[in-house]
C-alpha positions as CSV (number, residue, x, y, z in Angstrom):
1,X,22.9,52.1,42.2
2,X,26.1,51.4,40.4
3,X,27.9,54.4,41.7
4,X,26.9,53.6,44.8
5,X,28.4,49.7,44.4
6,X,31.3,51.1,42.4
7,X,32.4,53.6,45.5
8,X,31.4,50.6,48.1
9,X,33.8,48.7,46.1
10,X,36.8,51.5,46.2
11,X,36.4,51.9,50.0
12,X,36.6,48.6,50.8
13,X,39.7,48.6,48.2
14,X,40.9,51.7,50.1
15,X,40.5,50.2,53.4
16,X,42.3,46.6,52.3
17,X,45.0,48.3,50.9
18,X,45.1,50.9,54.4
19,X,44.7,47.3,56.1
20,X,47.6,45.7,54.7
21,X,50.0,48.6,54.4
22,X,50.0,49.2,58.1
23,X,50.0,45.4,58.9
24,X,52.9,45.0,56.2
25,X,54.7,48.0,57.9
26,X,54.6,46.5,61.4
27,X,55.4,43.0,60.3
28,X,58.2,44.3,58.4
29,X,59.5,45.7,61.6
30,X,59.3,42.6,63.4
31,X,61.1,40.9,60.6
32,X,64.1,43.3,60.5
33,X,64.1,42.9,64.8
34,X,63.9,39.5,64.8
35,X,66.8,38.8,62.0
36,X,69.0,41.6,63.7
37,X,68.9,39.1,66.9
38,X,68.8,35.7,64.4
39,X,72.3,37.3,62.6
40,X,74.6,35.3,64.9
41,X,73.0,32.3,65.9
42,X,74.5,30.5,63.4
43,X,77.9,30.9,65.0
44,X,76.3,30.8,68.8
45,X,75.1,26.9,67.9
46,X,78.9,25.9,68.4
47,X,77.7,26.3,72.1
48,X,73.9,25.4,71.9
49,X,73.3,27.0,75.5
50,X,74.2,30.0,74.1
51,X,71.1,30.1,71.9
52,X,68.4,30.5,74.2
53,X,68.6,33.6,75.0
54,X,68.6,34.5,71.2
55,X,65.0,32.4,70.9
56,X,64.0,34.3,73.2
57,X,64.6,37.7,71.2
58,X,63.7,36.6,68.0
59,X,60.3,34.3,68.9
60,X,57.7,37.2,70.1
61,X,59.2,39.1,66.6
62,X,58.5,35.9,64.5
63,X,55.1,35.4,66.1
64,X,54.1,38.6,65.7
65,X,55.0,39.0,61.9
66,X,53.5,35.7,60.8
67,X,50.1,36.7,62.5
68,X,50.5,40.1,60.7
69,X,51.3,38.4,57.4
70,X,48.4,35.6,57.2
71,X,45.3,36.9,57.9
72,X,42.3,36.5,55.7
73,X,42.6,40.4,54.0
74,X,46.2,39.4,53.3
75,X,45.9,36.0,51.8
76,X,43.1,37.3,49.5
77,X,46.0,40.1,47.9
78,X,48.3,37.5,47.4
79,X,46.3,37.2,44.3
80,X,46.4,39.9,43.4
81,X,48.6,40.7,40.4
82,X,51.8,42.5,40.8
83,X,51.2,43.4,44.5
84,X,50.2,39.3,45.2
85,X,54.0,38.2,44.8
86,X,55.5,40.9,47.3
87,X,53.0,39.9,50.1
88,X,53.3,36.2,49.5
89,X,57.3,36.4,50.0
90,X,56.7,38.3,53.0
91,X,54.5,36.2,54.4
92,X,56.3,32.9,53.2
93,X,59.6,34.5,55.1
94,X,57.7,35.0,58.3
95,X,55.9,31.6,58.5
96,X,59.5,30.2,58.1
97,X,61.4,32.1,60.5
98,X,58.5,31.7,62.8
99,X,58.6,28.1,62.6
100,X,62.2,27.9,63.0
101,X,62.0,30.1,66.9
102,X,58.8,27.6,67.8
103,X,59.1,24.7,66.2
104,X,63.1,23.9,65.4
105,X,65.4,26.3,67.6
106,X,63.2,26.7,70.8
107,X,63.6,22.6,71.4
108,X,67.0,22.5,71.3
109,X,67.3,25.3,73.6
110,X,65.1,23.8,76.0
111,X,67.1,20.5,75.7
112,X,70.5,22.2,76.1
113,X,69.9,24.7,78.9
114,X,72.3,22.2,80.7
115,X,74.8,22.2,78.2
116,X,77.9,23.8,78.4
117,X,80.7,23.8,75.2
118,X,82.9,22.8,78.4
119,X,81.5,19.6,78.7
120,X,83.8,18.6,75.2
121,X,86.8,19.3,77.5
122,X,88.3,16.1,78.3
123,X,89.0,15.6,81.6
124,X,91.7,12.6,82.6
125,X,91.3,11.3,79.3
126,X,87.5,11.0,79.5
127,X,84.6,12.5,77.6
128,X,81.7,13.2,79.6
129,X,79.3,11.5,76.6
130,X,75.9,12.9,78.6
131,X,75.9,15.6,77.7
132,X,76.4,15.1,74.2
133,X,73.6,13.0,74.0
134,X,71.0,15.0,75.7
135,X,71.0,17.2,72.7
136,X,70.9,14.4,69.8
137,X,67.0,14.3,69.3
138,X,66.6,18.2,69.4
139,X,69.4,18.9,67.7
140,X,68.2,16.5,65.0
141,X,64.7,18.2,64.8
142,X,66.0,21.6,64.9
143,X,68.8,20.7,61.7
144,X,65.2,19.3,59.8
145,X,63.1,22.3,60.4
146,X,65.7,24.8,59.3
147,X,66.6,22.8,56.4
148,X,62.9,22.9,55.2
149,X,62.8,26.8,56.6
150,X,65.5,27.2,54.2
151,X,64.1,25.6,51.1
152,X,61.3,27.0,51.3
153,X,62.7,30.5,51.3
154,X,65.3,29.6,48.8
155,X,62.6,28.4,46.6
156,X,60.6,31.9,46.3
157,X,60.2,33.4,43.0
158,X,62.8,36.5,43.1
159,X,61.6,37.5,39.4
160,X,58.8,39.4,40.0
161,X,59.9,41.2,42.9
162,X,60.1,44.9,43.7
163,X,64.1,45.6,44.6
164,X,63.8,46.3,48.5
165,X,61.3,42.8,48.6
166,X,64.0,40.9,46.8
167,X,67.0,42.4,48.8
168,X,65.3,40.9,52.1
169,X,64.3,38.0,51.0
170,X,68.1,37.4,49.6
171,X,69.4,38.3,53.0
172,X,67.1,35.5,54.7
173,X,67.8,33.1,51.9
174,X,71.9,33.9,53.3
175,X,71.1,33.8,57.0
176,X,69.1,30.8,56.8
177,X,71.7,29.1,54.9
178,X,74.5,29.8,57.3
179,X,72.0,28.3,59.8
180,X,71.1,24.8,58.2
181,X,75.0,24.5,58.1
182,X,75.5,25.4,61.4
183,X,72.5,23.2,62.8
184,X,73.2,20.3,60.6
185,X,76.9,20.1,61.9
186,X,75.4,20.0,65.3
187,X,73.1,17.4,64.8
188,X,75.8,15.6,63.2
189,X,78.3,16.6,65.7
190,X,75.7,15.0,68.6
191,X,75.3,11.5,66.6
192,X,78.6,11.2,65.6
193,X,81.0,11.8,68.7
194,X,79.4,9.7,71.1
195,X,79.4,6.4,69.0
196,X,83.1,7.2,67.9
197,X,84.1,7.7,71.3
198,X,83.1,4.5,72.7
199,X,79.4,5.0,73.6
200,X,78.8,1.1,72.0
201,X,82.1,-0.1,72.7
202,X,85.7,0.5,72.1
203,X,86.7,1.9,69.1
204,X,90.2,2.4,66.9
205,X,91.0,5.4,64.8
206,X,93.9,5.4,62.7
207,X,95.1,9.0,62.8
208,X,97.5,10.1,59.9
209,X,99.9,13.2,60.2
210,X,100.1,15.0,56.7
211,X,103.0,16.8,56.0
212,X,102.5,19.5,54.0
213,X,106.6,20.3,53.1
214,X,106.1,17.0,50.9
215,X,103.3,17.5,49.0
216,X,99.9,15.1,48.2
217,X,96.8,15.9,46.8
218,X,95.0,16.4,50.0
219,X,98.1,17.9,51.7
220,X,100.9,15.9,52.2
221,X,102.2,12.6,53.0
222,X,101.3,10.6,55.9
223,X,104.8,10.9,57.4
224,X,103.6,9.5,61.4
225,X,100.6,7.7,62.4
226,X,98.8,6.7,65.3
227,X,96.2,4.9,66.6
228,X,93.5,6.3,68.5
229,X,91.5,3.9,71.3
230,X,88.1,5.1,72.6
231,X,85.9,3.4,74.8
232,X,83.3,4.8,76.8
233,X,84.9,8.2,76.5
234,X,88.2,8.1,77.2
235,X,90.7,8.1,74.7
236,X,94.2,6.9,74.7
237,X,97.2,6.7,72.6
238,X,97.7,3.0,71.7
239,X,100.1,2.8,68.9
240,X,102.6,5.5,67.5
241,X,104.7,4.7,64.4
242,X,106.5,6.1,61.3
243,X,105.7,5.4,57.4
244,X,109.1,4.1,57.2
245,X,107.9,0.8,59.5
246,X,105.6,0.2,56.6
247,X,106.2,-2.0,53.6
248,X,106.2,-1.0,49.9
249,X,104.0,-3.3,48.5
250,X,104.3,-5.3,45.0
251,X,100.9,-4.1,44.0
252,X,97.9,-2.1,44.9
253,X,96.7,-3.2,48.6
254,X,93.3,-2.5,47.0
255,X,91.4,-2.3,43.6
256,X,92.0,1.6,42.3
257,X,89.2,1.0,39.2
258,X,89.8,1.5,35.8
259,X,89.4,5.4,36.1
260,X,91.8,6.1,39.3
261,X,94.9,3.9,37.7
262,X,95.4,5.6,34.3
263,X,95.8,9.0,36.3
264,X,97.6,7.7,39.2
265,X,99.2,4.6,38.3
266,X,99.2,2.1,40.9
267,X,100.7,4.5,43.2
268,X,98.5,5.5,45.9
269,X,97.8,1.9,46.9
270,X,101.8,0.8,47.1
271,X,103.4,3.7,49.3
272,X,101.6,4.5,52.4
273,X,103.1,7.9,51.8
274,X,101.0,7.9,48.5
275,X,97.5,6.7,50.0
276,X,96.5,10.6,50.0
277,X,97.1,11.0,46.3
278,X,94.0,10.4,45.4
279,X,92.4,13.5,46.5
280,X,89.0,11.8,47.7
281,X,89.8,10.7,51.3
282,X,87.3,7.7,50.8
283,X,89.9,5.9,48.7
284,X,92.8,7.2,51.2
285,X,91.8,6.1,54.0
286,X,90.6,2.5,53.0
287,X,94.0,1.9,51.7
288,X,95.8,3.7,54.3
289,X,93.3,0.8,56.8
290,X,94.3,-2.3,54.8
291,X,97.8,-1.0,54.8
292,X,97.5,-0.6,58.7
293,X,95.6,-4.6,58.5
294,X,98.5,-6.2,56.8
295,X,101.3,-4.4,59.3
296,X,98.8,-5.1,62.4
297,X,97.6,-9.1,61.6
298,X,94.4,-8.2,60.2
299,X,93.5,-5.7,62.8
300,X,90.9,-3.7,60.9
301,X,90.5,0.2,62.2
302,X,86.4,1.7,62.5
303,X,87.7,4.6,61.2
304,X,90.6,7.0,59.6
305,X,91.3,10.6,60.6
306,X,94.1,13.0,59.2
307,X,95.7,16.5,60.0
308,X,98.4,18.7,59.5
309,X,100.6,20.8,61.2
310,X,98.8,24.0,60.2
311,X,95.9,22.4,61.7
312,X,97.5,21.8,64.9
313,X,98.8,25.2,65.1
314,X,95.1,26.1,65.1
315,X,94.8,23.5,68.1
316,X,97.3,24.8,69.7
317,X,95.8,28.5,69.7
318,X,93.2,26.3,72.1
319,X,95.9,24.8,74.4
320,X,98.2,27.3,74.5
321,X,102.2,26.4,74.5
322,X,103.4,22.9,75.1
323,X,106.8,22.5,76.3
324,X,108.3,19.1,74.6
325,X,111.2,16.8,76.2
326,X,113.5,18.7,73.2
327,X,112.9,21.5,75.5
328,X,111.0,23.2,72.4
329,X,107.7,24.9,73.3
330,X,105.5,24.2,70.5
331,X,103.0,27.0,70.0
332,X,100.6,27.9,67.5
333,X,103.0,30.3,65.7
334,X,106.2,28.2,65.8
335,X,104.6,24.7,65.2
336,X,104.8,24.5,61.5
337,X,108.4,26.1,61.1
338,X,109.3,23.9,63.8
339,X,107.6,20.6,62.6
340,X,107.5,21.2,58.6
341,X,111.7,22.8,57.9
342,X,113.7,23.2,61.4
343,X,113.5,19.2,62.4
344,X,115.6,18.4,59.1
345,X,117.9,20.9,59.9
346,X,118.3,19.6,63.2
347,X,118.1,16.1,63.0
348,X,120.3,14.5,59.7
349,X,118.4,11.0,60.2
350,X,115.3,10.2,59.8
351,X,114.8,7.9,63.4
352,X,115.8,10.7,65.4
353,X,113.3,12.6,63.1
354,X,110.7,10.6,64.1
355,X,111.3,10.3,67.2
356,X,110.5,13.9,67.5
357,X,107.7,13.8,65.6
358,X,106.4,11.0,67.8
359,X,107.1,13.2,71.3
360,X,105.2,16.1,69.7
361,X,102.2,14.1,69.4
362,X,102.3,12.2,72.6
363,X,102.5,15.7,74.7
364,X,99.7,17.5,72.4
365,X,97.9,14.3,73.1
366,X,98.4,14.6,76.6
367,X,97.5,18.1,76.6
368,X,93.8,17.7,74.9
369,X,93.0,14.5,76.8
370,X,93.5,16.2,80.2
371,X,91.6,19.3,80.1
372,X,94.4,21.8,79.3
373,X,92.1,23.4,76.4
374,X,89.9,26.3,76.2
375,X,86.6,24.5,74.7
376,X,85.4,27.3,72.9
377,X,88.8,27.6,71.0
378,X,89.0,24.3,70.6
379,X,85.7,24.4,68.8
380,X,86.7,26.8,66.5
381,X,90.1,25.7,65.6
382,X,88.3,22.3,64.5
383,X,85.7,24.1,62.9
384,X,88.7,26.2,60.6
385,X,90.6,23.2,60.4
386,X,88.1,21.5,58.6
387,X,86.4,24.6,56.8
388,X,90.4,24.2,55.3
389,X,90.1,20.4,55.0
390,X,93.0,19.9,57.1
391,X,91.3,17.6,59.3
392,X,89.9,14.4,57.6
393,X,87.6,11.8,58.8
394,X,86.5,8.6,57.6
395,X,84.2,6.2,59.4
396,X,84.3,2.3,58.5
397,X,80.4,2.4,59.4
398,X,78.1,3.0,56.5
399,X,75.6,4.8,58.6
400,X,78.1,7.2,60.0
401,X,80.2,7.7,56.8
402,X,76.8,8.3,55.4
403,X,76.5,11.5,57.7
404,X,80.1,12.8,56.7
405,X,79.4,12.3,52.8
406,X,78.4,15.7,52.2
407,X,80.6,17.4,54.6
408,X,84.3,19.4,54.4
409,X,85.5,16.8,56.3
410,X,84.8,13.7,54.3
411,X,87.5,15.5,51.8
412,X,85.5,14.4,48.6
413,X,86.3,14.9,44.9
414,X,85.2,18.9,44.1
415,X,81.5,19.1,43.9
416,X,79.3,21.7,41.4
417,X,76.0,22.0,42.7
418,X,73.3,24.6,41.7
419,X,75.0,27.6,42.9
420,X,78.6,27.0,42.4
421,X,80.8,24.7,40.3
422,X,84.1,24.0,41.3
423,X,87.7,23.1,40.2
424,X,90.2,21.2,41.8
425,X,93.7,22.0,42.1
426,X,95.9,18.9,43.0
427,X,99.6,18.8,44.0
428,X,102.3,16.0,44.7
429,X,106.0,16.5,45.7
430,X,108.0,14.1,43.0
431,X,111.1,14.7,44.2
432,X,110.8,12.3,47.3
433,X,111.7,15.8,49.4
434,X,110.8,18.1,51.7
435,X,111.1,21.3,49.2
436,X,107.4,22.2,49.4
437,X,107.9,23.9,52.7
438,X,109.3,27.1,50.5
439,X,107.1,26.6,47.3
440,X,104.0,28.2,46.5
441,X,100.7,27.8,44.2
442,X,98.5,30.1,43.7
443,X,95.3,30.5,41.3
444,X,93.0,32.8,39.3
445,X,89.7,31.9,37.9
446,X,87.4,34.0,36.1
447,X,84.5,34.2,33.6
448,X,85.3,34.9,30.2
449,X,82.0,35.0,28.2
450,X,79.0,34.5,29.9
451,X,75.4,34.7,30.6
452,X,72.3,33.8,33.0
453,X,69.4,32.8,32.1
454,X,65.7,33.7,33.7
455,X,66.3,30.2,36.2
456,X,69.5,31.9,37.2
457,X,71.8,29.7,35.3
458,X,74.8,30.1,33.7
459,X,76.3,29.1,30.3
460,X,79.9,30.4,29.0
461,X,83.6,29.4,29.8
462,X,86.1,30.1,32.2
463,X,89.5,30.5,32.5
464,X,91.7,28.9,35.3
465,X,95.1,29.6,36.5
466,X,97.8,28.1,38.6
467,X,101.3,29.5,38.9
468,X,104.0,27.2,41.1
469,X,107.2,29.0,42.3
470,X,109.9,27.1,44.1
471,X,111.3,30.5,46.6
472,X,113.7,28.5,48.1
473,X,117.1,30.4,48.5
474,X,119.6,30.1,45.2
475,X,122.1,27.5,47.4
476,X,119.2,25.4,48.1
477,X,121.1,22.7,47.1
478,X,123.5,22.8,49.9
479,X,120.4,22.3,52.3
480,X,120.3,18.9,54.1
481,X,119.8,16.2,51.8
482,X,116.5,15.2,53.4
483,X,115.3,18.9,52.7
484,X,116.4,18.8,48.8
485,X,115.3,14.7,48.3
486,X,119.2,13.7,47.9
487,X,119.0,14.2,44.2
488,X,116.5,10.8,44.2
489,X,114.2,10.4,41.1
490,X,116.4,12.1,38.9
491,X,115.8,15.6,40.5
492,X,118.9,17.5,41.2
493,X,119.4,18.8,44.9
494,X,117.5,22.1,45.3
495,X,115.5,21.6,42.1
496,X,111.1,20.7,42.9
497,X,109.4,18.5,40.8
498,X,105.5,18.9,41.1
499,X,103.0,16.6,39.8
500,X,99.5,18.5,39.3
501,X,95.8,17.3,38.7
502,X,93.4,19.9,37.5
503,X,89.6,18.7,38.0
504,X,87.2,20.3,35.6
505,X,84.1,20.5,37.3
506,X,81.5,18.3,36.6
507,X,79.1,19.0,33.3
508,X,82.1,21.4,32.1
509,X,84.9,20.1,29.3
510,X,88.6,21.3,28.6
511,X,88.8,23.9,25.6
512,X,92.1,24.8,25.8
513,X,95.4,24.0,28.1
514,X,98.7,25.7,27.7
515,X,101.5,26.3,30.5
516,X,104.2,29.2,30.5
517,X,107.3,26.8,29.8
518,X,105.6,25.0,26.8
519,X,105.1,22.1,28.4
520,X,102.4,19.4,28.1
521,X,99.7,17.3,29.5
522,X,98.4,14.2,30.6
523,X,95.1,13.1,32.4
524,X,91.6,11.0,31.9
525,X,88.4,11.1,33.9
526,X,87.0,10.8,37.6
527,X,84.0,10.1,38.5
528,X,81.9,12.6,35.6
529,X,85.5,15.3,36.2
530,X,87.8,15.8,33.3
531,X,91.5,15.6,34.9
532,X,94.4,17.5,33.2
533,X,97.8,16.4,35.0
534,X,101.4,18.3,34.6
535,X,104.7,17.8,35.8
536,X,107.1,20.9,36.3
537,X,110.6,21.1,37.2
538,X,111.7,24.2,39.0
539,X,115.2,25.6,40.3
540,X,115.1,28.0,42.8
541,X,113.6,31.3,41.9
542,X,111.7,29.6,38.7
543,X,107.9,29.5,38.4
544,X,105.7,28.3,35.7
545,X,102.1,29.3,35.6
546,X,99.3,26.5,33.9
547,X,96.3,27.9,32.0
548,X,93.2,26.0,31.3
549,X,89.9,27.1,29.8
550,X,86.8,25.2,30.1
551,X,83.4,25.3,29.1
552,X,80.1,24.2,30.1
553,X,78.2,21.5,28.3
554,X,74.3,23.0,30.1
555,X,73.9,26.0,31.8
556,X,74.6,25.5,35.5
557,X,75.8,27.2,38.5
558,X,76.7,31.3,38.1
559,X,79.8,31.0,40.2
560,X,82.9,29.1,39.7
561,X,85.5,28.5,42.3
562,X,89.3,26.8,43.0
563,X,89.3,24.3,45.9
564,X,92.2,22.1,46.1
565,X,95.1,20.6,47.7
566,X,95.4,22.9,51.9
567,X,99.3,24.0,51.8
568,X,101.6,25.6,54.7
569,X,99.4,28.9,53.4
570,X,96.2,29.9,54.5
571,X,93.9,29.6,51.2
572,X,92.7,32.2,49.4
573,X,89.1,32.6,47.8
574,X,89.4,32.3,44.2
575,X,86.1,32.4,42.4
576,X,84.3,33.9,39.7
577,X,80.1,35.0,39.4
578,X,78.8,35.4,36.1
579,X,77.9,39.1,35.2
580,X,80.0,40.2,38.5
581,X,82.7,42.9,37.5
């Protein structure tokens, strides 16, 4: 009787395992078809309309592998040791890509099968707002869904994975990620933009040009501004103006705290070419909107935005070439020569300067607010521009600034979080110049000794670099004294003087700091980050090169990476993963 039980027992085992294998082979099929079609929605959500079509690829493929994946037979060998954990990521990957086609993406499809991208194309100034928020509520949903899709796939067990399992499941962990981002700046993109534009009633945005050939820590100084008046839609241009029509004030317009003013000095809240010091664009822009108060009688802004030239070449990729009064035709490859070096060489004072400046804006201005723009480019040049954090927004409304918080475009102090830890790198023209236009800084960073524990996190130390070169040519000093700074501060014609703030990352602390011209440092803390500050002086031709190890105080993220201040070049990824050759 026992045999017979004992070979009842093996068939059935036999036939579960039959049962499951062929079920896990078709489901896995299913998987791999419907992540083949998922692999570019996250760039497709830029134009919501456009996903539709891929729900309706990947949602029979989801379906099918999450009934494959959670019948009874299978549920019971989850428990089962060493074969349980493979089938329960399986199955916990297909429930969550199957409720993300049914529950989170095929909404917002439904909702925007009258959207267009085109609808963001202004038209006489206006901003068709409908069809912005027709798409709020679904967009909202879909954000949530894929956010708890993600977490929950980002939360399985990797350890006791077979290889192939674990590869898969790390390739839906990445596409799923890419996704939340992409649906979260939707939903914030459709909550946002219709209140900023006017939907509630008129708004003001002061909007601060950066330029990048006088450096700041969050790219240059705000050499024009503007303000921006929506309403309903439309936008208009009400106010242009120069930082030379502001005041330099006898103290701080605001309160810097006791950590920002032994770094900074009073500084950043005297000089409205100083506000973006500070490289958290919180404190920027509320000093850069009581500055813009005490010019205006009182008039208090909802909300600060800033950009730089290389951002509006990226704009102007979108537009296409915009002929100026000047006769110039600004274009996405001639607008930061144009706006950044040849102006100075063209115009000796600084009125007519401005005055150029002023005309470029108006007639970009123009251009965007009347339709000249291809939408989807326009998209995408934002979308870089702040990926770069060359565009900056601030919102004078808790609620909204509350959405931006977390985002590229708040421009926030460097953030470590479980998967990466960052460092800052921070630089500041002291020359009172334009001579950043033909210097350089670039950075290393690497692990030195290191290791990972089983929760995947990392102890050791690292070792930053930065290495500033001034290229400009050996006569620089015979360049127009607007160019070279005039010799002000003390800085002879031709010679840069750069003022740099390293941020340590948070939970990290300095071991050692040394520079290639033996000279030394300053800094404090900011906000939980260790701040080492230098000052170089540089002739053309010179460099100097900063080196700073630092070590962590836990274990904590595996890869370390440089963020820091967006210059005329396009930034380079510098990071480091532990036990990565």
């Amino acid at each position: 009787m026992f045999a017979w039980v004992l070979a009842g027992l093996l068939i059935a085992a036999v036939v579960a395992l039959a049962w499951i294998g062929v079920r896990g082979a078709l489901a896995y099929g299913h998987l791999r078809d419907a992540q083949a079609a998922a692999s570019g929605v996250g760039a497709q959500l830029s134009d919501p309309a456009a996903a539709a079509d891929v729900v309706a690829d990947i949602a029979p493929h989801t379906a099918a592998a999450r009934g494959l994946t959670s019948d009874p037979v299978w549920r019971l060998a989850e428990g089962v040791p060493w074969v349980g954990p493979q089938l329960s990521a399986v199955s916990s990957v297909a429930a969550s890509l199957d409720e993300i086609a049914s529950t989170a993406l095929a909404p917002l499809a439904e909702a925007a099968s009258g959207y267009s991208v085109g609808a963001l194309s202004p038209q006489g100034g206006r901003i068709d707002l409908t069809a912005i928020t027709q798409i709020q509520d679904a967009a909202r949903a879909a954000a949530d869904g894929i956010g708890a899709a993600a977490a929950s796939v980002s939360g399985i067990d990797r350890a006791p994975l077979l290889s192939p399992v674990r590869d898969a499941v790390d390739e839906v962990d990445t596409l799923l990620a890419e996704t939340d981002v992409a649906t979260g700046a939707l939903s914030r993109a459709s909550t946002l933009l219709p209140s900023m534009l006017g939907a509630e009633g008129p708004r003001n945005y002061l909007v601060l040009f950066q330029n990048n050939a006088e450096w700041r820590s969050l790219g240059g100084i705000p050499g024009a501004m503007a303000l921006l008046h929506t309403d309903g839609g439309a936008m208009s241009l009400a106010a242009q103006e120069s930082s030379s029509d502001y005041a330099r004030y006898d103290t701080s317009v605001l309160p810097l705290g006791d950590e920002i003013t032994p770094i900074y000095g009073e500084r950043p809240g005297r000089w409205i070419q100083n506000v973006t010091q500070v490289p958290d664009f919180a404190v920027s822009a509320a000093l850069a909107r009581e500055m813009w108060a005490r010019e205006h009688g009182g008039q208090q802004v909802d909300g600060v935005i800033a950009l730089d030239p290389v951002a509006l070449s990226y704009l102007l990729a979108a537009t296409g070439p915009i002929e100026l009064p000047t006769g110039d035709v600004l274009t996405a490859e001639s607008a930061v020569s144009l706006l950044l070096n040849d102006v100075y060489h063209r115009y000796e004072r600084p009125r007519d300067q401005d005055a150029f400046f002023a005309a470029a804006a108006a007639a970009v201005f123009d251009r965007l607010a009347n339709g000249g723009v291809d939408p989807a480019a326009l998209v995408q040049a934002l979308g870089k521009a702040g990926d770069e954090q060359r565009l900056l927004l601030w919102s004078a409304h808790e609620d909204e600034q509350a959405l931006l918080a977390d985002t590229t475009l708040a421009g926030g102090l460097p953030v470590t979080d479980a998967t990466t830890a960052r460092f800052g790198v921070y630089l500041n023209d002291g020359t009172g110049s334009k001579m950043d236009f033909y210097q350089t800084a670039t950075s290393t960073l690497t692990w030195n000794e290191c290791r990972v524990d089983a929760a995947g996190l990392a102890v050791g130390d690292a070792t930053m670099s930065v290495t500033i070169a001034n290229n400009a040519p050996a006569d620089a000093a015979n360049l127009p004294s607007y160019i070279t700074g005039g010799g002000n501060f003390g800085v002879p014609a031709g010679v840069t003087r750069t003022v740099a703030y390293v941020y340590l990352p948070e939970g990290w602390e300095l071991a050692d700091a040394t520079t290639s011209d033996g000279s030394g440092f300053g800094g404090g803390m900011h906000d939980g980050r260790r701040v080492v500050s230098l000052s170089v002086d540089l002739a053309p031709g010179q460099s100097v090169t900063a080196t700073i190890t630092a070590q962590t105080t836990a274990p904590g993220a595996p890869t370390v990476e440089v963020v820091g201040t967006p210059t005329i070049t396009a930034p380079a990824e510098v990071a480091s993963t532990c036990g990565t050759p």
